[in-house]
Kinemage of the C-alpha trace (Angstrom):
@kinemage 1
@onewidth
@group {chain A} dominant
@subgroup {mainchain}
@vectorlist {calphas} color= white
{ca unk a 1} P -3.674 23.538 3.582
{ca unk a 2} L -3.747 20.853 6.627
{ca unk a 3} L -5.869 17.465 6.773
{ca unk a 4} L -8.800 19.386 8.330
{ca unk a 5} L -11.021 18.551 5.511
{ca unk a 6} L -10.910 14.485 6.255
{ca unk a 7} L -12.256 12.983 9.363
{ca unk a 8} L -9.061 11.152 10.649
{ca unk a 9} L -10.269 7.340 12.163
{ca unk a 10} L -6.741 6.660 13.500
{ca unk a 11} L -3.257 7.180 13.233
{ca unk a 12} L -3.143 5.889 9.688
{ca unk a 13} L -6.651 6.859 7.781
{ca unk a 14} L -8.357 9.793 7.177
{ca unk a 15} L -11.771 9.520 5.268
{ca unk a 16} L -13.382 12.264 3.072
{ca unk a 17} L -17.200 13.543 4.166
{ca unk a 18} L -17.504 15.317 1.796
{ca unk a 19} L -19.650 14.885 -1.891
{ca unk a 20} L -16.318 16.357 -3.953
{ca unk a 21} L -12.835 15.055 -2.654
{ca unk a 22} L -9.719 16.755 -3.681
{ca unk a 23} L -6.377 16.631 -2.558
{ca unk a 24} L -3.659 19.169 -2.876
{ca unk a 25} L -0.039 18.571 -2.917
{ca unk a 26} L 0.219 20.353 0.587
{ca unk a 27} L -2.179 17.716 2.255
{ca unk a 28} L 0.649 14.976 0.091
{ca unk a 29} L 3.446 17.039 2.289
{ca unk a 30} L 1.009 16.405 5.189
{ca unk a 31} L 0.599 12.862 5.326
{ca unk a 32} L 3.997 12.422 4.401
{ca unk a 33} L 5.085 14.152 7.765
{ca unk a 34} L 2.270 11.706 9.581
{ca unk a 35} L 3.923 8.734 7.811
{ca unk a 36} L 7.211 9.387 8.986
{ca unk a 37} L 6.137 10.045 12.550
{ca unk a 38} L 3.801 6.605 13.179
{ca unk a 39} L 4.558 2.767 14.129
{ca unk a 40} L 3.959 1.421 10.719
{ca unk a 41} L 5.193 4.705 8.594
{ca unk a 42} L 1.971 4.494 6.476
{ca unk a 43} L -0.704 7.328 6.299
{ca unk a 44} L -3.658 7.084 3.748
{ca unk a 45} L -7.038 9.592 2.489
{ca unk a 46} L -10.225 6.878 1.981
{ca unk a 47} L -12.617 8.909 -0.643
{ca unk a 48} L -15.011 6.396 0.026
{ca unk a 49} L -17.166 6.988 3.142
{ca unk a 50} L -17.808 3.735 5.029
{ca unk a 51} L -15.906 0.198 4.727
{ca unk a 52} L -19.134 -1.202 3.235
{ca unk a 53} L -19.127 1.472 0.060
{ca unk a 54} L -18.945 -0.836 -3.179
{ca unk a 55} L -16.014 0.984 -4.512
{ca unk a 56} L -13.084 2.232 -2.499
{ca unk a 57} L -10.540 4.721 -3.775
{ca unk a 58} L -7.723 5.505 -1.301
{ca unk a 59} L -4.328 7.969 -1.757
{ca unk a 60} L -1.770 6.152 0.101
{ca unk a 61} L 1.544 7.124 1.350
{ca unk a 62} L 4.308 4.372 2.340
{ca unk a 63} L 7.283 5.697 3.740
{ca unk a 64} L 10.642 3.768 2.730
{ca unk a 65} L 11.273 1.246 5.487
{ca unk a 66} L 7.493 0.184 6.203
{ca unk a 67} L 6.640 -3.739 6.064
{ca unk a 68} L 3.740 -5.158 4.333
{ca unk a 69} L 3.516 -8.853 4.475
{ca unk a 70} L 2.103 -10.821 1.503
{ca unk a 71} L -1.625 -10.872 1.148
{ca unk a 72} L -4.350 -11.738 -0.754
{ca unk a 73} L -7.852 -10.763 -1.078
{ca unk a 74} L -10.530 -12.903 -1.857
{ca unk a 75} L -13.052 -11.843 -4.610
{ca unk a 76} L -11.778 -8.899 -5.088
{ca unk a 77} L -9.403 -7.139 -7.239
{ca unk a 78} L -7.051 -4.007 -6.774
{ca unk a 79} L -4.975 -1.258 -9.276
{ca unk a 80} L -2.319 1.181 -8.432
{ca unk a 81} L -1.972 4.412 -10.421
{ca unk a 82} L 1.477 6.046 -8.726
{ca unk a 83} L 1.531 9.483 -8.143
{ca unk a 84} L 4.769 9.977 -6.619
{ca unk a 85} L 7.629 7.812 -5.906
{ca unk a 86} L 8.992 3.907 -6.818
{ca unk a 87} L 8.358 0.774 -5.393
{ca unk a 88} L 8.459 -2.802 -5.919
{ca unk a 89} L 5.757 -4.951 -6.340
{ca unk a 90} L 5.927 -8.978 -5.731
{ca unk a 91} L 3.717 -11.603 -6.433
{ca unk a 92} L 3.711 -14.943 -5.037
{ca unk a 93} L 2.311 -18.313 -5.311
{ca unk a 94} L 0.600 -20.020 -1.833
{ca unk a 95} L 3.757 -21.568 -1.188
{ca unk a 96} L 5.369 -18.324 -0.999
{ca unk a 97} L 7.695 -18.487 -4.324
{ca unk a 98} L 7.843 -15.418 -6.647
{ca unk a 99} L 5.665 -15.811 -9.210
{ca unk a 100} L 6.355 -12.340 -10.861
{ca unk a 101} L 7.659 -8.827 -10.105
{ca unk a 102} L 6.567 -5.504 -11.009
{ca unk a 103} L 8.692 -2.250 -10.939
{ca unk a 104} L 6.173 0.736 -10.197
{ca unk a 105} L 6.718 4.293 -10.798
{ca unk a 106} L 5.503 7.921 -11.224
{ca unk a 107} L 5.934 9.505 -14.327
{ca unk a 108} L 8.912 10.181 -15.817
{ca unk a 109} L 10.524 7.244 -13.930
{ca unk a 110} L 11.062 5.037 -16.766
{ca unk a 111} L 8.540 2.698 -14.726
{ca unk a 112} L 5.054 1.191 -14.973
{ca unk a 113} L 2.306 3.590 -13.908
{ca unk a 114} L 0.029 1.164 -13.609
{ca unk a 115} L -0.866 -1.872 -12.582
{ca unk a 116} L -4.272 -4.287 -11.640
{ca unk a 117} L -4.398 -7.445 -9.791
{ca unk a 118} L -7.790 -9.832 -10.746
{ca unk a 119} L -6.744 -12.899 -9.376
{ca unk a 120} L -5.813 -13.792 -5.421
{ca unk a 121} L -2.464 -13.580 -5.260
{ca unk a 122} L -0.337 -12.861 -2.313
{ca unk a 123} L 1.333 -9.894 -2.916
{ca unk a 124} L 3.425 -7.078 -1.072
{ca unk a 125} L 5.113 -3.946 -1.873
{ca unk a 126} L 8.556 -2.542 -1.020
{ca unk a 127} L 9.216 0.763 -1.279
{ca unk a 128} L 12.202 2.122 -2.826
{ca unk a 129} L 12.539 5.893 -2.555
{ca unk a 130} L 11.878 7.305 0.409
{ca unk a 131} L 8.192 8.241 0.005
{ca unk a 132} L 5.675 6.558 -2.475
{ca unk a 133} L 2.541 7.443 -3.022
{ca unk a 134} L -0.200 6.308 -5.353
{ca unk a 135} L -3.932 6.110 -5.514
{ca unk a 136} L -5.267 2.551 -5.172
{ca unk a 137} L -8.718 1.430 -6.281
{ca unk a 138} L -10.681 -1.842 -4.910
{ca unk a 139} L -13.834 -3.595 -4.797
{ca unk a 140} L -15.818 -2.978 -1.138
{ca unk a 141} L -17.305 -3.846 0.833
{ca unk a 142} L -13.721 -4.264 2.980
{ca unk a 143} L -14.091 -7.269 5.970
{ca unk a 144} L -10.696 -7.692 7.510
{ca unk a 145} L -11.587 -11.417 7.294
{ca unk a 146} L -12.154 -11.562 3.530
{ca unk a 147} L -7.879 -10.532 3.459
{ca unk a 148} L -5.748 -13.676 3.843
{ca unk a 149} L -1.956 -13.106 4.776
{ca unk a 150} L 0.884 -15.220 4.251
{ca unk a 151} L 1.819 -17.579 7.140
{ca unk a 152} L 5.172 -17.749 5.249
{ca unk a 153} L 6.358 -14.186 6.097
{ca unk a 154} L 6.669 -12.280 9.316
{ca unk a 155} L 3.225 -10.401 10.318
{ca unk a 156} L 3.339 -6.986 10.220
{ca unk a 157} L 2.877 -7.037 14.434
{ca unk a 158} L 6.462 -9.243 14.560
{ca unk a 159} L 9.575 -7.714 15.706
{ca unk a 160} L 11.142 -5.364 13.044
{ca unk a 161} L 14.118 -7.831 12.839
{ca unk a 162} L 12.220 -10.312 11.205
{ca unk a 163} L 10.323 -8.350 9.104
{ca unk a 164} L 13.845 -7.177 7.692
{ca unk a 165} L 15.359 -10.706 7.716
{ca unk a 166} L 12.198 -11.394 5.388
{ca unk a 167} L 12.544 -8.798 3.244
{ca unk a 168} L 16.473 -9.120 2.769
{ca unk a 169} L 16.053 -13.029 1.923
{ca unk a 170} L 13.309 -12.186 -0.725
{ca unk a 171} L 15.401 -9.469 -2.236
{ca unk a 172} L 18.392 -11.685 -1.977
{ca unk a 173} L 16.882 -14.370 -3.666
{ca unk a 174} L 15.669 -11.540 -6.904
{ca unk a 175} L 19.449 -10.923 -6.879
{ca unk a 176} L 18.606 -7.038 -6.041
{ca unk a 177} L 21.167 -6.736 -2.641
């Protein structure tokens, strides 16, 4: 089964039309392949229509390697049910210290399943195995404005060097390399 069923928008979303969304574990194969092959090796399904639906439910699929710089979203909050794979989550205060960190994992990884942010906090996830994928769940409508990213960290359009300077300092400072 390929990604025919979704509409794709661009190189990293596809959105359902359809009134009953499923997705198999072939279309998971899929959009792994399409996360391995794009800039930001990210690939997600929305099940919600349109940006301004009140609910949004997407199946995302990080590759290992892929930089997300810390964000937070105002008035809004987000969960994570995992579904395949580990990763790590970090919060952060606005001065960009770690405020708390979250080890995430599918079942029968020992790991939390689970997990629900209802406050704005930046946050960011790394991933650890080479694929993770899990179903997130937010408040809409989405306005690109309404997320505020960390002028601490490297942007996710900076040079890969930096992004990986970034990430090895946090890390280092967690005492995890």
């Amino acid at each position: 089964m390929s990604l025919d069923a979704f509409k794709r928008l661009n190189e990293e979303v596809f959105v359902s039309e359809n009134p009953v969304t499923y997705i198999s574990p072939a279309q998971i194969e899929a959009l792994k392949k399409l996360a391995s092959t794009n800039a930001r090796n990210r690939v997600r399904i929305n099940a919600h229509k349109t940006t301004d639906d009140p609910l949004h439910e997407m199946v995302i699929v990080h590759k290992k390697g892929m930089y997300c710089q810390p964000h937070k979203h105002m008035n809004k909050s987000e969960s994570f049910h995992m579904i395949e794979g580990e990763l790590l989550l970090i919060l952060f205060d606005d001065n960009g210290q770690i405020l708390q960190t979250l080890d995430l994992g599918a079942a029968g990884t020992g790991k939390n399943l689970f997990y629900r942010l209802s406050k704005p906090l930046y946050h960011m996830i790394i991933p650890e195995t080479e694929f993770v994928i899990f179903h997130e769940v937010t408040n809409g409508p989405f306005r690109r404005q309404e997320t505020i990213y960390a002028e601490w960290a490297p942007s996710e359009e900076d040079d890969k060097k930096s992004q990986q300077e970034y990430l090895s300092n946090v890390l280092r400072s967690m005492e995890r390399l």
